[in-house]
N, C-alpha and C positions, 0 to 999 in steps of 0.2 A: 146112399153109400152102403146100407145093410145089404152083407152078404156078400160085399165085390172082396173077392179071394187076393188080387193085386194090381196095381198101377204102378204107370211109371213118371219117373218125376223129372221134367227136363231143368239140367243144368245153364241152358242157355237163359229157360224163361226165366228164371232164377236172377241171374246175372241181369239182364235187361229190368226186371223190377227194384235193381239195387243191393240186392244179396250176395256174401263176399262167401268163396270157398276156397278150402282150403285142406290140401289131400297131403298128407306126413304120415310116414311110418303105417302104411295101410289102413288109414284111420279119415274118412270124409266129416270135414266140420261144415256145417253152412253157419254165415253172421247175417244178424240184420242189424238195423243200425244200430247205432255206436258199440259194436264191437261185440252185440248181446248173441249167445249161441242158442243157435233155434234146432240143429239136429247137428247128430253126431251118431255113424253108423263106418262099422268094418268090414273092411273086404272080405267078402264071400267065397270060398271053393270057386263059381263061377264068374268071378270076377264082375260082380254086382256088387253095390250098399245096399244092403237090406235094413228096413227101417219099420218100425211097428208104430204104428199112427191108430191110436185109441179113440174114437168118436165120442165127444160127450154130448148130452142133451144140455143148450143153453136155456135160460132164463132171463128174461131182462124184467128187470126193475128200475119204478121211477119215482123220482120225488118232486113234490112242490112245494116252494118257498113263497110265502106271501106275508107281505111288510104289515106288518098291524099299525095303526094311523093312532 
């Protein structure tokens, strides 16, 4: 994804993975479950939501648990 200037976000795939939206006052919300808001973007001059989506580098970390006898 470095470097890609924009993409577009389908509202349906959205909807089929269980994501609720919800367009008031020129203002697009999207939910995931129970009710948590994942984006929130405003109508654009071109009649787009434009949204800035930051890439971070993850990490994962692990731990182990072992029962001493």
């Amino acid at each position: 994804m470095s470097g890609m200037k924009s993409n577009l976000l389908s509202l349906g795939q959205l909807l089929e993975k269980g994501f609720v939206m919800k367009i008031e006052d020129n203002v697009l919300k999207v939910y995931a479950s129970k009710k948590r808001l994942v984006l929130k973007a405003h109508l654009s001059k071109n009649r787009t939501f434009k949204v800035r989506i930051d890439v971070m580098e993850h990490e994962c970390l692990a731990t182990v648990v072992r029962k001493s006898e």
